[in-house]
C-alpha positions in Angstrom: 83.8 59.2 71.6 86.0 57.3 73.3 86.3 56.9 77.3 89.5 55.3 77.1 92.0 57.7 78.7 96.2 57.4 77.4 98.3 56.9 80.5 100.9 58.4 81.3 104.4 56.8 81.9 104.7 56.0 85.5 106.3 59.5 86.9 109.5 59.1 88.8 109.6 59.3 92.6 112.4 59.7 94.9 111.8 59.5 98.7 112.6 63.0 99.8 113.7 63.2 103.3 111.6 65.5 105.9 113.0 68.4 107.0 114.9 68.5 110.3 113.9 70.4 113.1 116.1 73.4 113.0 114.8 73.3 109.4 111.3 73.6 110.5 111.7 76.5 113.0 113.9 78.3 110.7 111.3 78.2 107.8 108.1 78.8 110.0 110.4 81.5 111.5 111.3 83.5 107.9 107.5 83.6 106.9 106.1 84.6 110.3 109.0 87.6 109.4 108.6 87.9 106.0 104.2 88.2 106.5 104.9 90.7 109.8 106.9 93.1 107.9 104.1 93.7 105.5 101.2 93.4 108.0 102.8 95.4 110.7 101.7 99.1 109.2 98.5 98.1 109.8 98.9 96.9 113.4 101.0 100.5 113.8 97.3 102.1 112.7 95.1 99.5 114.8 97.3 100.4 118.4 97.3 104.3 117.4 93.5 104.0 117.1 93.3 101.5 120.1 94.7 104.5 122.3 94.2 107.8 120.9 90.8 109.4 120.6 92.2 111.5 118.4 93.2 109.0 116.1 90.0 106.9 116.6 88.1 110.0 115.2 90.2 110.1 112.3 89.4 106.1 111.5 91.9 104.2 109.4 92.6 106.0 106.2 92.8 109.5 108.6 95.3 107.7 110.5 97.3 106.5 107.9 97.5 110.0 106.5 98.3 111.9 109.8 101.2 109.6 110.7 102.4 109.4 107.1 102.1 113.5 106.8 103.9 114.0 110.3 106.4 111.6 110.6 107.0 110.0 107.3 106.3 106.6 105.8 108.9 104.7 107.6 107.0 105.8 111.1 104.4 102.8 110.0 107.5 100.7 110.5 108.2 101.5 114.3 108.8 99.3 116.5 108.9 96.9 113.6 112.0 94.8 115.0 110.1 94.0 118.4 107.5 92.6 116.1 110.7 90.5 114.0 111.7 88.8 117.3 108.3 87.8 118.5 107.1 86.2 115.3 110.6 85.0 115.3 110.6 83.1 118.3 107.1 82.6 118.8 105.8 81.5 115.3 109.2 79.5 114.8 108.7 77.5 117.5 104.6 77.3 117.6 105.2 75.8 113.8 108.3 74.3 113.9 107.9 72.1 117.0 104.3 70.8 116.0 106.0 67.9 114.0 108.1 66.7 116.8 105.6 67.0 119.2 103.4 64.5 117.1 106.1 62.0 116.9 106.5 62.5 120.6 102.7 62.3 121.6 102.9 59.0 119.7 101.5 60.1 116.0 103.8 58.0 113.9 101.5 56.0 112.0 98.3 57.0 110.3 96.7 54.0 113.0 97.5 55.6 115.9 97.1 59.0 115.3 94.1 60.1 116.9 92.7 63.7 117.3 93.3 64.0 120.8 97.0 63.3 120.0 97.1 65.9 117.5 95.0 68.5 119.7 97.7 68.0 122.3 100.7 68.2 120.2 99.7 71.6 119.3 98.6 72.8 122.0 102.0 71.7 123.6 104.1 74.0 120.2 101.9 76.3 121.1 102.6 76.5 124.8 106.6 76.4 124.0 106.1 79.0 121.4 103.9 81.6 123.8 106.4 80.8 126.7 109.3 81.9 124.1 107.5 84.6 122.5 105.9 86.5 125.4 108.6 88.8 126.0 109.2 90.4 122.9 105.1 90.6 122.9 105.3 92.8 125.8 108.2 94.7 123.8 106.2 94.8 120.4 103.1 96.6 122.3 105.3 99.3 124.0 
């Protein structure tokens, strides 16, 4: 047996530039939509249960089944576009910005990136993101 591996021919690289901020927010912004418009049925059934007695009784599957008999399927969808414009602005911004903010806490080289450079840059998307998204929060939840 032979431990001699074949290697293969060098592979091809091209430098591929990053993407540009409005890049960034806009993609962190279609998957925060994309994921809320299939986890926001469940959120409908967590807030029913949250504040209904009668609904806590009933559990989850009960739950499900009394708002799907009385007012459809789509009524697990309600206020679903309150919930669009939150993740929209908040996650967008919360994910899009944490890049720049590195760069502009001083993270450019591997060298002088430190975690207390990092912890700040995130929590500094973070804050712009919350301060942007808060709104449509309060929106989502009435």
């Amino acid at each position: 047996m032979s431990l001699n591996r074949q290697q293969s021919p060098a592979m091809a690289t091209s430098a591929v530039a990053a993407p540009g901020l409005l890049q960034q927010v806009g993609m962190a912004g279609s998957a925060a939509v994309i994921t809320v418009s299939f986890i926001h049925p469940i959120d409908v059934v967590k807030t029913r249960i949250q504040i209904s007695p009668e609904y806590a009784a009933l559990g989850m599957g009960g739950t499900v089944k009394r708002v799907v008999g009385s007012e459809g399927i789509y009524a697990m969808w309600k206020g679903v576009n309150a919930a669009w414009l939150r993740e929209a602005s908040y996650t967008s911004l919360r994910l899009g910005l944490y890049e720049p903010c590195k760069i502009a806490f001083g993270c450019t080289t591997p060298e002088n990136t430190t975690f207390v450079k990092k912890f700040a840059a995130g929590s500094a998307a973070g804050a712009l993101g919350s301060l942007a998204g808060n709104p449509f929060d309060v929106l989502k939840t009435k």
